[in-house]
C-alpha positions as a printed NumPy array, in Angstrom:
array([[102.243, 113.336,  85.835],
       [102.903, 114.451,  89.348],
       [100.045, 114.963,  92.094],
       [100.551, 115.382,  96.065],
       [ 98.668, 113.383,  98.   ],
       [ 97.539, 112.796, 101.697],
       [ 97.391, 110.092, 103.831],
       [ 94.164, 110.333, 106.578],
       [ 94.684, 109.002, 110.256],
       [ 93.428, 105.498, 109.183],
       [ 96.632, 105.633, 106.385],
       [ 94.503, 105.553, 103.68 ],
       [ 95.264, 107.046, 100.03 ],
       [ 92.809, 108.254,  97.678],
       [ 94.558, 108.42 ,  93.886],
       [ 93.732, 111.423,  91.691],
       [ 91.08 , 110.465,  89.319],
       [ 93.172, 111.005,  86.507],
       [ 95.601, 108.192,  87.849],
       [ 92.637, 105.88 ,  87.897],
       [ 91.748, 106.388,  84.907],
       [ 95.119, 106.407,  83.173],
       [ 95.661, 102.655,  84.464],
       [ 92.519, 101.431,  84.742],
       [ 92.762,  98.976,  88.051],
       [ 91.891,  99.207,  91.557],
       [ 94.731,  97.083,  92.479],
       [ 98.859,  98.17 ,  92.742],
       [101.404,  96.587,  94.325],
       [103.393,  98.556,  97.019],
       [107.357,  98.633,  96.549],
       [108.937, 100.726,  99.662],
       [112.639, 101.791,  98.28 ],
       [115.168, 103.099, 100.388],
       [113.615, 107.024, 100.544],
       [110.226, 106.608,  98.505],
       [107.457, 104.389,  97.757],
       [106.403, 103.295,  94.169],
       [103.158, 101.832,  93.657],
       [103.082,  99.903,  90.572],
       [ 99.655,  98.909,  88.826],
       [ 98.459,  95.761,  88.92 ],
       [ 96.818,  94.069,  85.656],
       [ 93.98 ,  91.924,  86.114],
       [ 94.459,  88.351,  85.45 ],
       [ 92.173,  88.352,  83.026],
       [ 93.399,  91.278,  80.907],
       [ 96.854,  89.572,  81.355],
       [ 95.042,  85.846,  80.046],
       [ 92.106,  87.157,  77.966],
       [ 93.748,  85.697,  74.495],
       [ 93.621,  81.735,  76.082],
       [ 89.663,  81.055,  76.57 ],
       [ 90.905,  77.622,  77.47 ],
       [ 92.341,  78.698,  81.208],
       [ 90.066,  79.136,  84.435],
       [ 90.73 ,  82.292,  85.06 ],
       [ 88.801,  81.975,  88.332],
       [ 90.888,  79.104,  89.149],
       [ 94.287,  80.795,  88.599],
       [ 92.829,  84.151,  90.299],
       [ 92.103,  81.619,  93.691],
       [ 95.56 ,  80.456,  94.019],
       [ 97.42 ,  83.518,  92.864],
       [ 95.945,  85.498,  96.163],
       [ 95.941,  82.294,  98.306],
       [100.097,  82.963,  97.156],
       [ 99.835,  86.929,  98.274],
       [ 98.371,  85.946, 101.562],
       [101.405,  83.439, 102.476],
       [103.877,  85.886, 101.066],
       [106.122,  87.512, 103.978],
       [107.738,  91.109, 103.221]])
């Protein structure tokens, strides 16, 4: 699946609906490669940890974007 997309003066992306869809999150991570950018979709935490009813999900969900914040690119 290929689409062309625009970026508006704010450098906001809007994804074709089918994308949305097709991966079913709101959230992808941004990889910038030498001559194009990949954006790679992001699972939710609790798709990834729905089989263990045991964790706290909300827990893990606090610290894993309390890591993304500190990260430096």
């Amino acid at each position: 699946m290929e689409a062309t997309i625009t970026m508006d003066k704010s450098g906001r992306i809007v994804l074709p609906m089918r994308v949305r869809k097709k991966f079913k999150t709101s959230r992808f991570g941004l990889k910038v490669l030498e001559n194009k950018i990949e954006l790679v979709p992001v699972k939710s935490l609790e798709a990834l940890f729905g089989s263990f009813p045991d964790l706290d999900i909300k827990r893990i969900r606090r610290e894993h974007e309390d890591e993304i914040k500190n990260e430096r690119f």
